[in-house]
C-alpha positions in Angstrom: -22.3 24.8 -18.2 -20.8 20.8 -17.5 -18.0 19.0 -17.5 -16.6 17.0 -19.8 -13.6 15.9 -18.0 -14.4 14.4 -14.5 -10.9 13.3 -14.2 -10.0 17.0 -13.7 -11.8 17.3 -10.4 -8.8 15.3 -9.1 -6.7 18.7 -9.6 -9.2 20.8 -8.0 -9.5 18.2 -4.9 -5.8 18.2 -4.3 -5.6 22.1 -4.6 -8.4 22.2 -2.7 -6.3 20.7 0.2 -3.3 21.6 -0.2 -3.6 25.2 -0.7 -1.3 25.7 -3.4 -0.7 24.7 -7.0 2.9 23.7 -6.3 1.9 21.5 -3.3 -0.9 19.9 -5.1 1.2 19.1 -8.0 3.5 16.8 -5.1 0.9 15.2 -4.2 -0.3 14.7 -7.7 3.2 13.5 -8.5 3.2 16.0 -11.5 4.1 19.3 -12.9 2.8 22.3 -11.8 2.7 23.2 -15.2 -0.2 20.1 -15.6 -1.7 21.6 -12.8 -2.1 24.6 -13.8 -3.2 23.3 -17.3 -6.2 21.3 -16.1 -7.5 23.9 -13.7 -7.2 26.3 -16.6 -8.9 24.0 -19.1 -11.5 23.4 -16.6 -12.4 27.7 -16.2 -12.5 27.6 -19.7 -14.6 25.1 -19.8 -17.1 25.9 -17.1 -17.2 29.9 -18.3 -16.4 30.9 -14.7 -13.1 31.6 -12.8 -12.5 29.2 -9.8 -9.6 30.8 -8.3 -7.0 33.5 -8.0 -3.4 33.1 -7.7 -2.0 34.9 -4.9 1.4 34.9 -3.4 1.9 32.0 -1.1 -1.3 30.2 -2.1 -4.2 30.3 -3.9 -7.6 31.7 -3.2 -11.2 29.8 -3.9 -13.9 31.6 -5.5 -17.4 30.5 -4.6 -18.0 28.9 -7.9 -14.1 27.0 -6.9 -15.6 26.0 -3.6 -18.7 24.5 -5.3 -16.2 22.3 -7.5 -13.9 21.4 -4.8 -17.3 20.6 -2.9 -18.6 18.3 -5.8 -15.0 16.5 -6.0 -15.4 15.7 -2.4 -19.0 13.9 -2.9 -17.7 12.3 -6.1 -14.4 10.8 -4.2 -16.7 9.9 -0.9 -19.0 7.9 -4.0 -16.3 6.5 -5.4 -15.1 5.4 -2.4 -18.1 3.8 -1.3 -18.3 2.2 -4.3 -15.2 0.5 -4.0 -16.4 -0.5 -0.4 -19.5 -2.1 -2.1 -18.0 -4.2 -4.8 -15.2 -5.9 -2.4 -17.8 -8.5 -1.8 -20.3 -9.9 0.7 -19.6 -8.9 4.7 -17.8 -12.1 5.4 -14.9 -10.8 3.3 -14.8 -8.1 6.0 -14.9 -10.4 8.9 -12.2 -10.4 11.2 -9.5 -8.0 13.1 -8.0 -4.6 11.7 -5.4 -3.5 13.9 -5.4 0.4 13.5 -2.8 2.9 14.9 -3.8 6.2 15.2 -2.4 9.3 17.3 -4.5 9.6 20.7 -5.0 13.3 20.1 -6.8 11.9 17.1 -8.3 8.9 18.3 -10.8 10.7 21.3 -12.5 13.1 18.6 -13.2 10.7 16.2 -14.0 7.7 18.7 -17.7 8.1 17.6 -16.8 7.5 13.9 -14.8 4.2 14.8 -17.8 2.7 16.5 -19.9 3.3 13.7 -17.6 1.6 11.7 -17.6 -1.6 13.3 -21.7 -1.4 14.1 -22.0 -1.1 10.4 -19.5 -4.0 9.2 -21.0 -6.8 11.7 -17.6 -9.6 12.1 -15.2 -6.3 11.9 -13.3 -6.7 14.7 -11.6 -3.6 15.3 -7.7 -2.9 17.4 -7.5 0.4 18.2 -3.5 1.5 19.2 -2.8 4.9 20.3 0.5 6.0 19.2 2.6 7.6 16.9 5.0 5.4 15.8 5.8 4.1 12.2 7.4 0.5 13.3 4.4 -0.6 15.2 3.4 -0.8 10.7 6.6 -2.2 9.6 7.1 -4.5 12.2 3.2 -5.7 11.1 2.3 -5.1 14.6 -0.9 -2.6 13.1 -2.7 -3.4 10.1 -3.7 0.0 9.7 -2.0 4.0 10.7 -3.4 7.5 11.0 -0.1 9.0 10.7 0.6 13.4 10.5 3.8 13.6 8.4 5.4 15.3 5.6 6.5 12.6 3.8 5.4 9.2 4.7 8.0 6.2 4.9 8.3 4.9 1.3 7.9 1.0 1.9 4.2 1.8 2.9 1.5 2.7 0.8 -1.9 4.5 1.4 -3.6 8.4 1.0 -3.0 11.8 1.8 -6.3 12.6 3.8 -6.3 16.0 5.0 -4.3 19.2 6.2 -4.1 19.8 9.8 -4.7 23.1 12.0 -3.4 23.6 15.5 -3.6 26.1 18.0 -3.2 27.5 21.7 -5.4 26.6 24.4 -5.5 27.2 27.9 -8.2 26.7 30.7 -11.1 30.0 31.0 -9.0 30.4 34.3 -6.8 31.8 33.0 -8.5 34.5 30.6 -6.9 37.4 32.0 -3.5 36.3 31.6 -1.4 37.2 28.2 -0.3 34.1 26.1 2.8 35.6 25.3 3.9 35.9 29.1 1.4 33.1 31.0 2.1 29.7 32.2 2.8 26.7 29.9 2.7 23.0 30.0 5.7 21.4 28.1 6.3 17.9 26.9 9.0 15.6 28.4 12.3 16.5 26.5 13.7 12.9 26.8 13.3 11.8 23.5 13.4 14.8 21.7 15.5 18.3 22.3 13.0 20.5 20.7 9.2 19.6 20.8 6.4 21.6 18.8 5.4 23.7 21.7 9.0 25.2 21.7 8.5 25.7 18.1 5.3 27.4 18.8 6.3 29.1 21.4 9.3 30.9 19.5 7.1 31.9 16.4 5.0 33.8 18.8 7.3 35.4 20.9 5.8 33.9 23.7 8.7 33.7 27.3 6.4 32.5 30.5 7.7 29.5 32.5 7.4 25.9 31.7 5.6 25.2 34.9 4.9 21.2 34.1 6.3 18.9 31.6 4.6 15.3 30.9 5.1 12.2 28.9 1.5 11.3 27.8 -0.9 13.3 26.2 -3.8 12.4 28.8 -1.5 14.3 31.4 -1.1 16.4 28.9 -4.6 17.8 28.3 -5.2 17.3 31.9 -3.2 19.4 32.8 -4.1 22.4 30.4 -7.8 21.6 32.0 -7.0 22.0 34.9 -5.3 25.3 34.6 -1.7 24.4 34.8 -0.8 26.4 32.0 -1.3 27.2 28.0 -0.6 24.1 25.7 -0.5 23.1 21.7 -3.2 20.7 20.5 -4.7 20.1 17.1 -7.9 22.2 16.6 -10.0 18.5 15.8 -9.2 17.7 19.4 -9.3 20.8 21.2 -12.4 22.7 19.9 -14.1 19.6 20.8 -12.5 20.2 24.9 -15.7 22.3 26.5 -12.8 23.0 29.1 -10.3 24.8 26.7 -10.5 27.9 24.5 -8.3 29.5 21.7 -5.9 31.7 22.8 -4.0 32.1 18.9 -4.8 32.2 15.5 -4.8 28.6 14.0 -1.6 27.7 12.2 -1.5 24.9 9.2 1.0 22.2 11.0 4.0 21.1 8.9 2.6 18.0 7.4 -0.7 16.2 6.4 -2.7 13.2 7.8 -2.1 10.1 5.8 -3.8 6.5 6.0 -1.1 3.9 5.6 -1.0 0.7 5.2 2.2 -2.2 4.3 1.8 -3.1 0.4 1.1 -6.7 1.5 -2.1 -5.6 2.9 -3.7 -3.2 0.6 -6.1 -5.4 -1.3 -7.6 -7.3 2.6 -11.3 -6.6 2.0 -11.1 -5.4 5.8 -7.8 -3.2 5.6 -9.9 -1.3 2.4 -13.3 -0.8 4.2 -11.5 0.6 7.2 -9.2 2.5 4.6 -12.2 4.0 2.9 -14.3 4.6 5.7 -11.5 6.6 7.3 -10.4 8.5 3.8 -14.6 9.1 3.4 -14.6 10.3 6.7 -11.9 12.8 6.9 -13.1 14.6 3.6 -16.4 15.4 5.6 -14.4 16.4 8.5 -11.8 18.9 6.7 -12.8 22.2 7.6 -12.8 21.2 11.1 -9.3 19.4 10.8 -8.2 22.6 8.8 -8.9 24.6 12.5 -12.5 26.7 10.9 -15.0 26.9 13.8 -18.7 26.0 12.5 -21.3 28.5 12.8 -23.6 28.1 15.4 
Protein backbone atom coordinates (compact mmCIF):
# COMPACT_ATOMS: atom_id res chain seq x y z
CA UNK A 1 0.00 0.00 0.00
CA UNK A 2 1.44 3.97 -0.86
CA UNK A 3 0.62 6.81 -2.38
CA UNK A 4 1.45 8.11 -5.38
CA UNK A 5 -0.40 11.27 -5.35
CA UNK A 6 0.55 13.41 -2.17
CA UNK A 7 -1.36 16.22 -3.57
CA UNK A 8 -4.63 14.27 -2.88
CA UNK A 9 -4.18 14.50 0.90
CA UNK A 10 -5.26 18.11 0.32
CA UNK A 11 -8.96 16.57 -0.39
CA UNK A 12 -8.88 14.38 2.54
CA UNK A 13 -7.54 17.46 4.95
CA UNK A 14 -10.32 19.66 3.86
CA UNK A 15 -12.98 16.87 4.23
CA UNK A 16 -11.46 16.07 7.15
CA UNK A 17 -12.56 19.45 8.53
CA UNK A 18 -15.21 20.32 7.10
CA UNK A 19 -17.27 17.35 7.46
CA UNK A 20 -18.75 17.09 4.08
CA UNK A 21 -17.81 16.65 0.53
CA UNK A 22 -19.82 19.64 -0.60
CA UNK A 23 -18.27 21.92 2.07
CA UNK A 24 -14.83 20.75 1.37
CA UNK A 25 -15.17 21.28 -2.26
CA UNK A 26 -15.95 25.41 -1.07
CA UNK A 27 -13.16 25.56 0.44
CA UNK A 28 -11.25 23.76 -2.15
CA UNK A 29 -12.81 26.18 -4.64
CA UNK A 30 -13.87 23.10 -6.83
CA UNK A 31 -16.39 20.69 -7.81
CA UNK A 32 -17.66 18.25 -5.63
CA UNK A 33 -17.52 16.06 -8.48
CA UNK A 34 -13.29 16.60 -8.21
CA UNK A 35 -13.81 15.86 -4.77
CA UNK A 36 -15.26 13.02 -4.90
CA UNK A 37 -12.93 11.91 -7.76
CA UNK A 38 -9.65 12.27 -5.78
CA UNK A 39 -10.97 10.65 -2.60
CA UNK A 40 -12.17 7.79 -4.87
CA UNK A 41 -8.93 7.52 -6.78
CA UNK A 42 -7.16 7.61 -3.51
CA UNK A 43 -9.41 4.15 -2.01
CA UNK A 44 -8.57 2.72 -5.02
CA UNK A 45 -5.36 3.32 -4.65
CA UNK A 46 -4.71 2.51 -1.12
CA UNK A 47 -7.04 -0.88 -1.34
CA UNK A 48 -8.98 0.25 1.67
CA UNK A 49 -12.21 2.40 2.10
CA UNK A 50 -11.71 5.77 3.96
CA UNK A 51 -15.20 6.79 4.41
CA UNK A 52 -18.85 6.35 4.00
CA UNK A 53 -21.26 8.79 2.67
CA UNK A 54 -24.06 9.41 4.89
CA UNK A 55 -26.80 11.96 4.72
CA UNK A 56 -25.73 15.23 5.97
CA UNK A 57 -22.04 14.39 6.18
CA UNK A 58 -19.56 11.99 5.82
CA UNK A 59 -18.24 9.38 8.17
CA UNK A 60 -14.30 8.49 8.74
CA UNK A 61 -13.18 5.02 8.89
CA UNK A 62 -10.14 4.34 10.92
CA UNK A 63 -7.94 3.72 8.02
CA UNK A 64 -9.65 7.69 6.80
CA UNK A 65 -8.64 8.93 10.18
CA UNK A 66 -4.99 7.63 9.73
CA UNK A 67 -4.89 9.71 6.33
CA UNK A 68 -6.54 12.75 7.49
CA UNK A 69 -3.97 12.27 10.55
CA UNK A 70 -0.88 11.95 8.11
CA UNK A 71 -2.28 15.14 6.04
CA UNK A 72 -2.21 17.06 9.16
CA UNK A 73 1.74 16.18 9.93
CA UNK A 74 2.51 16.62 6.31
CA UNK A 75 0.80 20.35 6.22
CA UNK A 76 2.28 21.14 9.97
CA UNK A 77 5.92 20.02 7.90
CA UNK A 78 5.21 21.96 5.13
CA UNK A 79 4.44 24.64 7.06
CA UNK A 80 7.41 24.61 9.07
CA UNK A 81 9.28 24.40 6.15
CA UNK A 82 8.11 27.46 4.76
CA UNK A 83 8.94 29.04 8.27
CA UNK A 84 12.53 27.82 7.80
CA UNK A 85 13.39 28.98 4.43
CA UNK A 86 12.03 32.72 5.04
CA UNK A 87 15.49 33.47 6.18
CA UNK A 88 17.77 34.15 9.17
CA UNK A 89 15.73 35.49 12.59
CA UNK A 90 16.41 39.16 11.80
CA UNK A 91 13.91 38.86 9.00
CA UNK A 92 11.42 38.13 11.83
CA UNK A 93 12.48 40.99 13.96
CA UNK A 94 10.04 43.39 14.84
CA UNK A 95 6.10 43.97 15.80
CA UNK A 96 3.06 41.73 14.53
CA UNK A 97 -0.02 43.26 15.63
CA UNK A 98 -2.48 40.28 15.97
CA UNK A 99 -6.27 40.50 16.64
CA UNK A 100 -7.81 37.72 17.95
CA UNK A 101 -11.35 37.11 19.79
CA UNK A 102 -10.70 37.16 23.71
CA UNK A 103 -12.67 33.97 24.09
CA UNK A 104 -9.91 32.73 21.93
CA UNK A 105 -7.05 34.66 23.09
CA UNK A 106 -7.07 33.18 27.15
CA UNK A 107 -6.92 29.42 25.99
CA UNK A 108 -4.32 29.71 23.73
CA UNK A 109 -2.21 32.53 25.72
CA UNK A 110 0.38 29.79 26.38
CA UNK A 111 0.86 29.08 22.57
CA UNK A 112 1.49 32.89 21.91
CA UNK A 113 4.28 33.14 24.39
CA UNK A 114 5.91 30.33 22.97
CA UNK A 115 5.83 32.04 19.92
CA UNK A 116 7.62 35.00 20.67
CA UNK A 117 10.32 32.94 23.21
CA UNK A 118 11.08 31.02 20.11
CA UNK A 119 11.43 33.94 17.44
CA UNK A 120 13.82 36.22 19.77
CA UNK A 121 13.20 40.27 18.16
CA UNK A 122 9.34 39.04 17.54
CA UNK A 123 7.66 41.60 19.07
CA UNK A 124 4.24 40.52 19.48
CA UNK A 125 0.61 43.08 19.85
CA UNK A 126 -1.89 41.13 21.05
CA UNK A 127 -5.77 42.92 20.45
CA UNK A 128 -8.72 41.33 21.76
CA UNK A 129 -11.67 41.87 19.58
CA UNK A 130 -13.76 40.87 16.88
CA UNK A 131 -13.77 43.30 14.47
CA UNK A 132 -12.67 43.20 10.72
CA UNK A 133 -11.74 47.11 10.33
CA UNK A 134 -9.17 47.09 13.10
CA UNK A 135 -7.45 44.78 9.51
CA UNK A 136 -8.56 47.05 6.94
CA UNK A 137 -7.94 50.08 8.56
CA UNK A 138 -4.09 48.37 9.08
CA UNK A 139 -4.59 48.89 12.61
CA UNK A 140 -3.69 44.73 13.17
CA UNK A 141 -1.22 43.08 11.10
CA UNK A 142 -2.65 39.89 11.87
CA UNK A 143 -6.77 38.32 12.73
CA UNK A 144 -8.16 35.17 14.26
CA UNK A 145 -11.46 35.76 12.90
CA UNK A 146 -14.80 32.86 13.26
CA UNK A 147 -16.80 33.64 10.01
CA UNK A 148 -18.47 32.10 7.24
CA UNK A 149 -17.10 33.87 4.69
CA UNK A 150 -14.22 36.11 5.24
CA UNK A 151 -14.19 39.74 3.76
CA UNK A 152 -12.80 39.40 0.21
CA UNK A 153 -10.01 42.25 0.16
CA UNK A 154 -8.12 39.98 2.76
CA UNK A 155 -6.30 36.98 2.25
CA UNK A 156 -5.20 34.10 4.58
CA UNK A 157 -6.46 30.21 5.75
CA UNK A 158 -9.30 28.44 6.86
CA UNK A 159 -7.91 26.88 10.13
CA UNK A 160 -10.48 24.92 11.81
CA UNK A 161 -14.26 24.24 12.68
CA UNK A 162 -15.52 25.44 15.88
CA UNK A 163 -17.75 23.67 18.71
CA UNK A 164 -19.74 25.46 21.32
CA UNK A 165 -21.77 24.60 24.03
CA UNK A 166 -23.76 25.39 27.39
CA UNK A 167 -22.19 25.96 30.57
CA UNK A 168 -23.25 26.96 33.82
CA UNK A 169 -21.53 27.06 37.39
CA UNK A 170 -21.66 23.19 39.57
CA UNK A 171 -24.16 25.46 41.59
CA UNK A 172 -26.43 25.06 39.80
CA UNK A 173 -26.40 21.16 38.88
CA UNK A 174 -29.84 20.52 40.07
CA UNK A 175 -31.48 22.97 37.96
CA UNK A 176 -32.83 22.06 34.27
CA UNK A 177 -31.17 24.07 31.32
CA UNK A 178 -34.21 24.32 29.60
CA UNK A 179 -36.03 26.27 32.47
CA UNK A 180 -32.75 27.83 34.74
CA UNK A 181 -31.20 31.14 34.84
CA UNK A 182 -29.24 32.72 31.91
CA UNK A 183 -26.75 35.34 31.43
CA UNK A 184 -27.39 37.36 28.12
CA UNK A 185 -25.28 39.67 26.10
CA UNK A 186 -26.04 43.46 25.84
CA UNK A 187 -28.58 43.78 22.94
CA UNK A 188 -27.27 47.27 21.92
CA UNK A 189 -25.53 46.45 18.92
CA UNK A 190 -27.23 43.64 17.86
CA UNK A 191 -31.21 42.48 18.17
CA UNK A 192 -30.50 38.89 18.25
CA UNK A 193 -27.27 37.50 19.84
CA UNK A 194 -26.13 33.65 19.67
CA UNK A 195 -27.46 32.79 23.04
CA UNK A 196 -31.04 33.68 21.76
CA UNK A 197 -30.23 31.55 18.89
CA UNK A 198 -29.20 28.82 21.22
CA UNK A 199 -31.61 29.35 23.41
CA UNK A 200 -34.61 28.81 20.78
CA UNK A 201 -33.01 25.55 19.23
CA UNK A 202 -33.29 24.05 22.50
CA UNK A 203 -36.42 25.04 23.76
CA UNK A 204 -34.87 26.51 26.53
CA UNK A 205 -37.61 29.73 28.49
CA UNK A 206 -35.84 30.77 32.02
CA UNK A 207 -35.14 34.46 32.63
CA UNK A 208 -32.36 36.51 31.37
CA UNK A 209 -31.27 37.43 34.90
CA UNK A 210 -27.94 39.62 33.69
CA UNK A 211 -26.93 40.99 30.38
CA UNK A 212 -23.17 42.39 29.88
CA UNK A 213 -21.05 44.05 27.29
CA UNK A 214 -17.70 42.21 27.71
CA UNK A 215 -16.88 38.81 27.69
CA UNK A 216 -14.75 38.97 31.04
CA UNK A 217 -18.26 39.91 32.78
CA UNK A 218 -19.39 37.56 30.82
CA UNK A 219 -17.70 34.43 32.04
CA UNK A 220 -17.65 36.00 35.39
CA UNK A 221 -20.68 35.89 35.66
CA UNK A 222 -21.56 32.24 34.55
CA UNK A 223 -18.65 31.48 37.40
CA UNK A 224 -20.08 32.87 39.72
CA UNK A 225 -23.45 31.23 39.32
CA UNK A 226 -25.48 33.95 37.75
CA UNK A 227 -26.89 31.82 35.29
CA UNK A 228 -26.22 29.31 32.14
CA UNK A 229 -24.20 30.91 29.21
CA UNK A 230 -22.78 29.99 25.46
CA UNK A 231 -19.00 29.72 25.11
CA UNK A 232 -16.80 27.99 22.62
CA UNK A 233 -15.86 24.47 24.00
CA UNK A 234 -11.68 25.67 23.43
CA UNK A 235 -12.47 28.18 26.09
CA UNK A 236 -14.84 26.64 28.40
CA UNK A 237 -13.64 23.03 28.89
CA UNK A 238 -10.56 24.73 29.86
CA UNK A 239 -12.90 26.90 32.92
CA UNK A 240 -12.36 24.29 36.04
CA UNK A 241 -15.44 26.54 37.28
CA UNK A 242 -17.92 25.60 34.35
CA UNK A 243 -19.37 22.31 33.17
CA UNK A 244 -21.44 21.17 29.99
CA UNK A 245 -24.82 21.35 30.36
CA UNK A 246 -25.65 20.42 26.16
CA UNK A 247 -24.45 18.49 23.57
CA UNK A 248 -21.79 20.44 21.53
CA UNK A 249 -23.08 22.11 18.37
CA UNK A 250 -20.63 22.91 15.18
CA UNK A 251 -21.04 26.95 15.14
CA UNK A 252 -22.02 28.51 11.83
CA UNK A 253 -18.69 29.31 10.48
CA UNK A 254 -14.92 28.43 10.76
CA UNK A 255 -11.77 30.07 12.28
CA UNK A 256 -9.66 31.83 9.61
CA UNK A 257 -6.10 33.56 9.84
CA UNK A 258 -6.27 36.73 7.87
CA UNK A 259 -4.16 38.97 6.80
CA UNK A 260 -4.26 42.45 4.12
CA UNK A 261 -2.60 41.19 0.64
CA UNK A 262 0.04 43.86 1.26
CA UNK A 263 1.30 41.94 4.08
CA UNK A 264 1.36 38.32 3.24
CA UNK A 265 4.89 37.87 2.17
CA UNK A 266 6.46 40.01 5.87
CA UNK A 267 8.83 37.28 7.04
CA UNK A 268 7.00 38.11 10.59
CA UNK A 269 3.28 38.22 9.44
CA UNK A 270 4.14 34.34 7.86
CA UNK A 271 5.93 32.87 10.97
CA UNK A 272 3.02 34.15 13.13
CA UNK A 273 0.69 32.89 10.16
CA UNK A 274 2.18 29.49 10.27
CA UNK A 275 2.72 29.04 13.73
CA UNK A 276 -0.95 29.85 14.29
CA UNK A 277 -2.32 27.57 11.10
CA UNK A 278 0.44 24.73 12.74
CA UNK A 279 -1.03 25.26 15.82
CA UNK A 280 -4.76 25.00 15.36
CA UNK A 281 -4.31 21.62 13.26
CA UNK A 282 -2.97 20.12 16.65
CA UNK A 283 -5.59 21.68 18.52
CA UNK A 284 -8.74 20.53 16.32
CA UNK A 285 -10.47 18.01 18.16
CA UNK A 286 -10.56 20.20 21.03
CA UNK A 287 -11.71 23.27 18.90
CA UNK A 288 -14.22 20.76 17.28
CA UNK A 289 -15.87 20.44 21.22
CA UNK A 290 -14.34 16.33 21.78
CA UNK A 291 -13.22 16.02 25.41
CA UNK A 292 -9.77 14.10 25.72
CA UNK A 293 -9.58 10.97 27.62
CA UNK A 294 -8.17 11.13 30.82
Amino acid sequence: MHIDRWDDLRFVLAAAREGSLTAAARALNVDQSTVTRRLTALQDELGRRLFERLRGGIQWTPAGEAVAKAAEDLESRVFGLERDLTGDLPDVAGPVRLTAPELLVVPWMARFVELVKDNPGLELDLIGGDDFRNLTRREADVALRFTAKPPEHLVGRRLAKLAGCVYAAPSLADQDVLTMPWVGWDLSDAPVSTTDRVRKRLGANGPYVMRVNSYGLWVEAGLKGAGALTLPCIYGDAQPGLERRSDPWMLDGDLWVLTHPDLRRSPRVRRVMDVLSAFAASQRDALAGKLCDT
